[in-house]
C-alpha positions as CSV (number, residue, x, y, z in Angstrom):
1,X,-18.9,-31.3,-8.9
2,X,-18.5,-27.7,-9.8
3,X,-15.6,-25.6,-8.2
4,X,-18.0,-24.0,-6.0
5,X,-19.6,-27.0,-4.8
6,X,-15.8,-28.3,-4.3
7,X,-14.6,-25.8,-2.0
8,X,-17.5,-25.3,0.3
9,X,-17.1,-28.8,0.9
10,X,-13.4,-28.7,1.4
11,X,-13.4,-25.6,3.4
12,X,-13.5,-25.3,7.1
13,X,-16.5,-23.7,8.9
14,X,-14.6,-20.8,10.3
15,X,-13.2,-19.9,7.1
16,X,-16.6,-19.9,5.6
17,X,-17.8,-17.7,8.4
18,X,-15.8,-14.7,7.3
19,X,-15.0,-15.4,3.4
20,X,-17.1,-16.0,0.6
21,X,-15.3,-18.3,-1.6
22,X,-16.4,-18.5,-5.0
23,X,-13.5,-19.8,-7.5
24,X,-10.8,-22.8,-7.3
25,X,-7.8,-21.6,-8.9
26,X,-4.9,-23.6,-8.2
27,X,-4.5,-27.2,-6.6
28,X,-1.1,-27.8,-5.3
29,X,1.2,-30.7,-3.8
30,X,0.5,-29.7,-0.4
31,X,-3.9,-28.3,-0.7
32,X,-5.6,-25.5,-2.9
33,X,-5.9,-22.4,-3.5
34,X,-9.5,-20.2,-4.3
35,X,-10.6,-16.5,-4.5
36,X,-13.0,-15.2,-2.4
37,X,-13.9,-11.7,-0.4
38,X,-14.2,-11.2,3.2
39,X,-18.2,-11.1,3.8
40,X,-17.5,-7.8,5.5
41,X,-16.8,-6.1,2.2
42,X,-19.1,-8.2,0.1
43,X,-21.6,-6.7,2.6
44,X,-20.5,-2.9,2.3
45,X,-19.9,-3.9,-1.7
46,X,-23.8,-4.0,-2.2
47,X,-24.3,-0.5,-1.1
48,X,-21.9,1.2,-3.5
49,X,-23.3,1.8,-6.8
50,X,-21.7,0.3,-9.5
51,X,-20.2,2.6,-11.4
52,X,-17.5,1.9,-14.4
53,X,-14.9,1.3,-11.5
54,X,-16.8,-0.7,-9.0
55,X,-15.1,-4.7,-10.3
56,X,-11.7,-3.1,-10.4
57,X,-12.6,-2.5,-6.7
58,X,-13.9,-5.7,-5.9
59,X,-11.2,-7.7,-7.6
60,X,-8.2,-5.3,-5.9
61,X,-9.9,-6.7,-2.7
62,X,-10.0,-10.7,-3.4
63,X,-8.2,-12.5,-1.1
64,X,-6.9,-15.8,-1.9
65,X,-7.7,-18.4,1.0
66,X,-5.3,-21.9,0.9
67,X,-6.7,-24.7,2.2
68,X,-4.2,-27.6,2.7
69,X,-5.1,-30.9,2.4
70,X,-6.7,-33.2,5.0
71,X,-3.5,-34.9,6.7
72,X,-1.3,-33.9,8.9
73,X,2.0,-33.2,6.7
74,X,0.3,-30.9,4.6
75,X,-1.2,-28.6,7.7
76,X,2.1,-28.4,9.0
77,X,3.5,-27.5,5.6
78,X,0.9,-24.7,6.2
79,X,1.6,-23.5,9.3
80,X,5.2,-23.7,8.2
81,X,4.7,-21.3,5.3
82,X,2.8,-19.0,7.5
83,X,5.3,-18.2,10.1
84,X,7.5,-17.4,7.5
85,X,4.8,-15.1,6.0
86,X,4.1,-13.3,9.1
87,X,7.9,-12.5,9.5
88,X,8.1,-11.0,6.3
89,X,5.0,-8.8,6.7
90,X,6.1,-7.8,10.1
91,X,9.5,-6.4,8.4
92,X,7.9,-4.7,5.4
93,X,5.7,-2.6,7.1
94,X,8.6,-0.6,8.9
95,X,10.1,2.3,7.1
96,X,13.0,0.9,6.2
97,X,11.6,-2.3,4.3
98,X,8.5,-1.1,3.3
99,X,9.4,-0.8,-1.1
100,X,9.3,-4.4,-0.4
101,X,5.6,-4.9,0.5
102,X,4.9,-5.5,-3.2
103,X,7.5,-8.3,-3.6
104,X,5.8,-11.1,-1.8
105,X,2.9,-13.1,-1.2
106,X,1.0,-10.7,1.3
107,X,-0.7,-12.9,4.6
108,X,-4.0,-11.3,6.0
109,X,-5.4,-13.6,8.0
110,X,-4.9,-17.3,9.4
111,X,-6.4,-20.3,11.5
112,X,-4.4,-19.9,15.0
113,X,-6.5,-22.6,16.3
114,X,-3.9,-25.1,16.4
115,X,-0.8,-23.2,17.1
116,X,-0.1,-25.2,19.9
117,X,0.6,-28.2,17.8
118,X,1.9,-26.8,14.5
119,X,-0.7,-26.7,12.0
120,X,-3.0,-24.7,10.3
121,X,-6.2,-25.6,8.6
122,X,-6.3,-22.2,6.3
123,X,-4.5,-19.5,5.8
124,X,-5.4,-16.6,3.5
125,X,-3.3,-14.2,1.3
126,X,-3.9,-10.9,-0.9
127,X,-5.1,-12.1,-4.1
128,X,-3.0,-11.5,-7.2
129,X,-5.7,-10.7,-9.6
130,X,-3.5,-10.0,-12.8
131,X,-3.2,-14.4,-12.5
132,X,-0.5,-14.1,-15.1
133,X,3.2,-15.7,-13.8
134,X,6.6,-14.8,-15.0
135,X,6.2,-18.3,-17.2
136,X,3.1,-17.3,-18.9
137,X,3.9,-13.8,-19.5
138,X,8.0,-15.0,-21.1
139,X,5.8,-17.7,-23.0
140,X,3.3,-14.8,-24.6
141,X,6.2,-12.5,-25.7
142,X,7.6,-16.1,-27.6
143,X,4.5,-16.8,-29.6
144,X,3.3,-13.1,-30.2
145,X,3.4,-11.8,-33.7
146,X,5.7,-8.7,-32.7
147,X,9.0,-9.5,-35.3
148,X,11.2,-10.0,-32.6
149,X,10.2,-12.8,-30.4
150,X,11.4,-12.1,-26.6
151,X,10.9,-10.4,-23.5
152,X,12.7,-6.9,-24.0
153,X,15.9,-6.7,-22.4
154,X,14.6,-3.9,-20.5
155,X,11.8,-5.7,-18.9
156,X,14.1,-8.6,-18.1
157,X,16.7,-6.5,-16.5
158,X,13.2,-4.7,-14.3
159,X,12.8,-8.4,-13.3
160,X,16.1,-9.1,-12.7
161,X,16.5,-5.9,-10.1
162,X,13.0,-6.0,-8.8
163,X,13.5,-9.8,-7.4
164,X,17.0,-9.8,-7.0
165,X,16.6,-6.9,-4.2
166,X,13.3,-9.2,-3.0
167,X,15.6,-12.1,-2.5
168,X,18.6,-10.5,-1.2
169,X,16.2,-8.9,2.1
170,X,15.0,-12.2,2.1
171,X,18.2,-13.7,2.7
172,X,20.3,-11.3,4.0
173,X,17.8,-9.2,6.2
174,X,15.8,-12.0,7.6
175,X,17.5,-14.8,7.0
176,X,15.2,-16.6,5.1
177,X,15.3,-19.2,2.0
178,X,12.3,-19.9,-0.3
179,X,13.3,-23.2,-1.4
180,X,11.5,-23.1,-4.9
181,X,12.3,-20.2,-6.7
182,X,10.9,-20.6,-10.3
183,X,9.3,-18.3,-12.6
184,X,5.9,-20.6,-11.4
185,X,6.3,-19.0,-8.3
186,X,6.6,-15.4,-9.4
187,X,3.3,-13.5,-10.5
188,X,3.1,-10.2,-11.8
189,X,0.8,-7.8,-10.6
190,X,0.0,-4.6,-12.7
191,X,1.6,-1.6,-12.1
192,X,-0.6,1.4,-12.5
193,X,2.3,4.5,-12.7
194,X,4.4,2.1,-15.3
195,X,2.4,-0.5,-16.9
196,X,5.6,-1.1,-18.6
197,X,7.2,-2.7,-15.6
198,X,4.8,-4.7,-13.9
199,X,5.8,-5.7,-10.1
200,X,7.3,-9.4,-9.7
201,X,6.2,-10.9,-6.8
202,X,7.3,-14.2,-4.9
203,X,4.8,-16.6,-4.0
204,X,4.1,-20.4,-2.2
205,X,6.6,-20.1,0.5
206,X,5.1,-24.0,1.5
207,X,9.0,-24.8,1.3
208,X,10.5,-21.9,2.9
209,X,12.4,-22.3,6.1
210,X,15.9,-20.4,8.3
211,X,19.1,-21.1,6.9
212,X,22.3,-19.3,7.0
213,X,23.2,-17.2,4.2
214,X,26.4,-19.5,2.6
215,X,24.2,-22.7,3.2
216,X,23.7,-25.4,0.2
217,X,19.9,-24.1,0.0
218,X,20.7,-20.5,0.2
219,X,23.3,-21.1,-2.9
220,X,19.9,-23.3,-4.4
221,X,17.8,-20.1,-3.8
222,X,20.7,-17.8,-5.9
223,X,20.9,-21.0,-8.5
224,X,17.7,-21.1,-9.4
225,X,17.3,-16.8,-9.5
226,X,20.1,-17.1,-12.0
227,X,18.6,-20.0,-14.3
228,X,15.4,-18.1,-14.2
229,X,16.7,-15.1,-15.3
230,X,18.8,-16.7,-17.9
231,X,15.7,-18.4,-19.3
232,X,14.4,-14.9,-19.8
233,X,17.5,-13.8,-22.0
234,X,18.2,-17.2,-23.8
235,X,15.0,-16.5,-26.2
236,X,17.7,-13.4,-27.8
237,X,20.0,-15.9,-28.5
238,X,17.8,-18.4,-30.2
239,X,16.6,-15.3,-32.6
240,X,20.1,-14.8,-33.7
241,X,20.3,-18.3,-34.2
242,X,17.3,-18.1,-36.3
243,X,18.2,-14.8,-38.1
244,X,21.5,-16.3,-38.8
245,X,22.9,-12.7,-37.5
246,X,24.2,-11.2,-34.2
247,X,21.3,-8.8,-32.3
248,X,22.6,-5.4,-31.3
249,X,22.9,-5.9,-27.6
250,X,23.8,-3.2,-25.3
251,X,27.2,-3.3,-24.0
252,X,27.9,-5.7,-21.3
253,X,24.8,-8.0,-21.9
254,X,26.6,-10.8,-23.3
255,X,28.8,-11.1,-20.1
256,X,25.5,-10.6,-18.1
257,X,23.6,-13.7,-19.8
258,X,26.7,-15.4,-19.1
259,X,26.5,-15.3,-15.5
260,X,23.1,-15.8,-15.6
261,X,24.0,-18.9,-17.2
262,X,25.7,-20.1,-13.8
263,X,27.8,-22.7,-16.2
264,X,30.1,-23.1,-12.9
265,X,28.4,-21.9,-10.1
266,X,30.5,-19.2,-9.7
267,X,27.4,-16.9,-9.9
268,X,25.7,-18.4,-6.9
269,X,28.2,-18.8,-5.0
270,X,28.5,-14.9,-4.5
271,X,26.0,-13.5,-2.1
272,X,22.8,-11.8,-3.7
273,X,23.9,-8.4,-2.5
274,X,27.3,-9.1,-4.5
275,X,25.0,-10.1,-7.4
276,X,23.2,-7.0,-7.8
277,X,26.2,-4.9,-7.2
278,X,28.0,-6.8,-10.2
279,X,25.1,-6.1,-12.3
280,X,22.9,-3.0,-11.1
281,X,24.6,-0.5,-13.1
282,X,24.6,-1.6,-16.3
283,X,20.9,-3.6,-16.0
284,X,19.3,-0.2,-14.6
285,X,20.9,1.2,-17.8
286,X,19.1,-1.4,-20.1
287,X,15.7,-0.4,-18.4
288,X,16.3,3.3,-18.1
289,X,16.9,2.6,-22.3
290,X,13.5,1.1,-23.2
291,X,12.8,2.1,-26.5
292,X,8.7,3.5,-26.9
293,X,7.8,1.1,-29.4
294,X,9.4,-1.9,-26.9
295,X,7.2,-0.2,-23.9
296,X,3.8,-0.1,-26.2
297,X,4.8,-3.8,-26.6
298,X,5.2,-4.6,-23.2
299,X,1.6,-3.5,-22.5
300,X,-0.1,-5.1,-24.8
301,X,1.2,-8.2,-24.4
302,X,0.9,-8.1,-20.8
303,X,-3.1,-6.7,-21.0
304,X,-3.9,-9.5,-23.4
305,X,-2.2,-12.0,-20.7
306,X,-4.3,-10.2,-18.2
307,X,-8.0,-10.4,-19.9
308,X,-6.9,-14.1,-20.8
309,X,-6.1,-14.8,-16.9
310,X,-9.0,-13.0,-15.6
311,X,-11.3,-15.1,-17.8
312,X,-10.0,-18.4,-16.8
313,X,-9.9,-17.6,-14.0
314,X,-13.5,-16.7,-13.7
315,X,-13.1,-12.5,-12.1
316,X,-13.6,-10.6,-15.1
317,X,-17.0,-8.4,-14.3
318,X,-20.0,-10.6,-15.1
319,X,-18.6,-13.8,-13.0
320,X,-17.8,-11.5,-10.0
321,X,-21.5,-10.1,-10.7
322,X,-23.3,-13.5,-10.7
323,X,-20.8,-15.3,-8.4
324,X,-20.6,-13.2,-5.4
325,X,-23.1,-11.1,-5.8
326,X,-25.6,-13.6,-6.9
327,X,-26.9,-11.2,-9.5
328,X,-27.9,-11.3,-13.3
């Protein structure tokens, strides 16, 4: 059975009444994920002329519609994940949280149907197109051909301040805990204005729930932010290993990796605001420092992740042609 096939068969009828699903890409513990477009736009889509811009259009509007599996547990999860969704998009669009809107997993529309006894058959999210997560994208700068085989420290230290200030208004502002934080979970969407740092952004919030900020799963959340991180920097280390020589590390980095590290859990057991204040200056100093031929690496490894994503995933321009516009 092809994907298609799969998901109009999976999908509920009032889902397929405003979306047009057209692409499984992701099946989960708890259901699956697809792309589609909201048959409004593919509507108002087929009187626009194509010109060279029209798919990067279309695929800025993809939405990406979860469908939970068919027992109860897993609708629940569902309904779980979008309270917690609709919280956060209710803080970030006020003034004062709105640099934030770019840091999570964006809800746009949702079965309310069965509110009244905690589940929800479908929920659907902003699509992040780029499909490339903060594992593939560390894995591409390993096994490139560039001489020096690691995310830059500048890009790592972007990541580092970009999702630490996610997770601290997460935790301190809302009171919130996403209870799987791994580099799985973080995609990166392009950045247009600095391709150079692409925008992290937390996703499946199936697990997330309330807790109070010095809580054992608030100290998890902080745990595994630090590991992740850590994972980032380790590949430096295993170069000098290699080399058989030190690397010329800014100042500070070595005590940064450290606590990253989290040997004692005496990283995690700060707060994350205390976090980024121990680190901010001198991480903001190793991105303010990329070197030009460490950004022209940046992009090119990230645009061939892209275009390999994008064809997987079945939304470069000719499957979005043929798929959902059901032409040649």
């Amino acid at each position: 059975m092809s994907d298609t096939a799969a998901t109009l068969r999976d999908a509920p009828a009032d889902v397929l009444e405003k979306y047009e699903l057209y692409k499984r890409v992701a099946d989960g513990g708890n259901g699956t994920i697809d792309f589609g477009l909201s048959r409004e736009k593919v509507r108002a889509y087929k009187h626009i002329a194509r010109d060279p811009s029209f798919y990067s259009h279309v695929r800025r509007d993809l939405v990406a519609v979860k469908l939970p599996f068919g027992f109860p547990v897993a609708r629940t999860a569902a309904w779980a994940e979008v309270q917690c969704l609709e919280v956060i998009r209710a803080a970030v669009e006020t003034p004062g949280f709105s640099m934030f809107k770019d840091s999570f997993a964006e809800i746009v529309d949702a079965d309310r149907k069965h509110d009244d006894v905690g589940e929800c058959y479908w929920f659907v999210m902003r699509a992040v197109e780029s499909g490339v997560t903060l594992n593939t994208l560390n894995l591409a700068f390993i096994d490139t051909s560039h001489i020096y085989k690691a995310m830059p420290i500048g890009l790592i230290s972007h990541i580092f301040l970009k999702l630490g200030a996610a997770l601290e208004f997460l935790q301190e502002e809302l009171g919130l805990r996403h209870g799987d934080v791994k580099d799985f979970n973080v995609m990166i969407r392009e950045n247009a204005a600095n391709p150079e740092f692409p925008d992290p952004v937390l996703v499946d919030f199936g697990t997330a729930f309330k807790a109070d900020v010095d809580t054992g799963p608030s100290k998890y959340d902080r745990r595994n932010f630090c590991r992740m991180i850590y994972v980032l920097t380790e590949r430096h280390t295993d170069n000098e290993k290699v080399c058989g020589c030190p690397g010329k590390h800014p100042e500070g980095w070595k005590e940064f990796v450290q606590a990253m590290k989290d040997d004692r859990k005496k990283t995690s057991e700060k707060s994350m605001r205390e976090i980024l204040k121990t680190f901010k200056g001198r991480t903001l100093g190793y991105k303010n420092s990329m070197q030009a031929h460490e950004i022209i690496h940046v992009r090119h490894v990230l645009q061939t992740e892209v275009d390999v994503a994008m064809d997987e995933e079945g939304i470069e321009d000719s499957e979005i042609k043929l798929s959902i516009f059901q032409e040649k």
